[in-house]
C-alpha positions as CSV (number, residue, x, y, z in Angstrom):
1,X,-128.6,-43.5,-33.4
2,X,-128.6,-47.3,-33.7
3,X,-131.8,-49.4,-35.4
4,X,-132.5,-53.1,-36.0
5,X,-134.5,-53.4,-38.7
6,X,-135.3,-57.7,-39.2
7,X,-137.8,-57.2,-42.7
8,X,-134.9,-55.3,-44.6
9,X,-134.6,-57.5,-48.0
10,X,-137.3,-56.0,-49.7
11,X,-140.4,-54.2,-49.7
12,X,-141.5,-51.7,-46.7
13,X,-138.4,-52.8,-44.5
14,X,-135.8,-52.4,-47.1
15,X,-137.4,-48.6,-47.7
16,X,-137.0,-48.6,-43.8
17,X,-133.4,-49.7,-44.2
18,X,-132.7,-46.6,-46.5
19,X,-134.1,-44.3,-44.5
20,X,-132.7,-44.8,-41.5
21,X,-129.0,-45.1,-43.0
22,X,-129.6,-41.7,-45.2
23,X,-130.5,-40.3,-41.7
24,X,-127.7,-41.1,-40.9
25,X,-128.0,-43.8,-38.3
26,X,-126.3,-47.0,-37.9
27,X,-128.4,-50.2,-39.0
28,X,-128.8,-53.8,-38.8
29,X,-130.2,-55.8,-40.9
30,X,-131.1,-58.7,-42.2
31,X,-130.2,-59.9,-45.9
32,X,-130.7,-63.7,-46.4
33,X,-128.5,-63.6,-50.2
34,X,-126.7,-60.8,-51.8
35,X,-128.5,-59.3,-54.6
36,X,-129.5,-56.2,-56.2
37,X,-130.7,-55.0,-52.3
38,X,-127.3,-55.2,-51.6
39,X,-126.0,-52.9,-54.2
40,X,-125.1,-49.5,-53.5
41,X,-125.8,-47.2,-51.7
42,X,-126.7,-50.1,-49.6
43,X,-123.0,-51.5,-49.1
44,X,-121.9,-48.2,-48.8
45,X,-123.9,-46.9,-45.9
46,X,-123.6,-47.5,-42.4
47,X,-125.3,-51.3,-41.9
48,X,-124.3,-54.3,-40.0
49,X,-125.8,-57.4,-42.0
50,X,-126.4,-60.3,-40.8
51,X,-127.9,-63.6,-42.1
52,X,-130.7,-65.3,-41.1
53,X,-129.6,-68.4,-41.9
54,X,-126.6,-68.6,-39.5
55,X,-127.9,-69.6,-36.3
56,X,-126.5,-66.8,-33.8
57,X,-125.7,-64.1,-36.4
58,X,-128.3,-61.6,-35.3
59,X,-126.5,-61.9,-31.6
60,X,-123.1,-61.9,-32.5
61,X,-124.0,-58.5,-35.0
62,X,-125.7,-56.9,-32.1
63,X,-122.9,-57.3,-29.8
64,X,-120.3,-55.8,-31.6
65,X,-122.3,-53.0,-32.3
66,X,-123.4,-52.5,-29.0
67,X,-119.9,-53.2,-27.5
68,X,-117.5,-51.5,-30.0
69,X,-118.2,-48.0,-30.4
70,X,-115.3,-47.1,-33.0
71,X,-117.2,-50.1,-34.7
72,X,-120.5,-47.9,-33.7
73,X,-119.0,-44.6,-34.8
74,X,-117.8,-46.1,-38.3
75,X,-121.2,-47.1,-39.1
76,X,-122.8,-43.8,-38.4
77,X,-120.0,-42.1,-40.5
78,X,-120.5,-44.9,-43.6
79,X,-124.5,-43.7,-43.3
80,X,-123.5,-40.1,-43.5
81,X,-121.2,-40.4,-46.0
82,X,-124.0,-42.6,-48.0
83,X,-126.5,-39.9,-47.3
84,X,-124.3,-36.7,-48.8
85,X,-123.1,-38.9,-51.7
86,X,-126.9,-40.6,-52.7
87,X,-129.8,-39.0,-50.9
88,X,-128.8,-35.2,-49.8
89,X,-131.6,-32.3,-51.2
90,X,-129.1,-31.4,-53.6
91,X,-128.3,-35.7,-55.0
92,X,-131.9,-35.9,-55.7
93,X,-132.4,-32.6,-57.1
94,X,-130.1,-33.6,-59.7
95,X,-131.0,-36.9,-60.5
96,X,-134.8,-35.3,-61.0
97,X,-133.3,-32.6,-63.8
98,X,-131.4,-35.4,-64.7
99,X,-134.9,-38.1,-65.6
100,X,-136.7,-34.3,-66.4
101,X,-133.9,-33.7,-69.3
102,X,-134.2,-37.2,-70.5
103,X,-137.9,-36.3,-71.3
104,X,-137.0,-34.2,-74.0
């Protein structure tokens, strides 16, 4: 599964972003600076950024997507890798005992 998602440096789109990857599918997206949005499990999953900025970007990301397929491949492994590691059933269940505990 491939998806372009343009809005992906905040807000909705960068929710979008994380969902898609944690599904497992290989993204590109848009990220005009590095920042906090580009922290993990953001570098670590499956995405293809490109900047905004640099006229062309966008094509030349697409492209080698589109065209490479180990290229392809290695992105949908990165988001599955992400997904196990950050934001399987058992991650979150974790990391909710975890914040529960801290209650206390």
């Amino acid at each position: 599964m491939l998806a372009i998602v343009t809005g992906a440096s905040s807000g909705i789109g960068a929710g979008v972003a994380k969902s898609l990857a944690a599904a497992g599918a290989a993204v590109v997206v848009n990220y005009p600076s590095a920042g906090s949005e580009t922290a993990a499990p953001i570098t670590e999953a499956g995405l293809a950024l490109f900047s905004p900025q640099r006229k062309g970007d966008l094509g030349d990301v697409l492209l080698r997507v589109l065209e490479d397929e180990h290229y392809r491949a290695s992105l949908a492994q990165r988001s599955w890798v992400a997904q196990q590691q950050y934001f399987s059933w058992p991650v979150i269940a974790a990391r909710y005992a975890e914040f529960m505990r801290s209650l206390k």
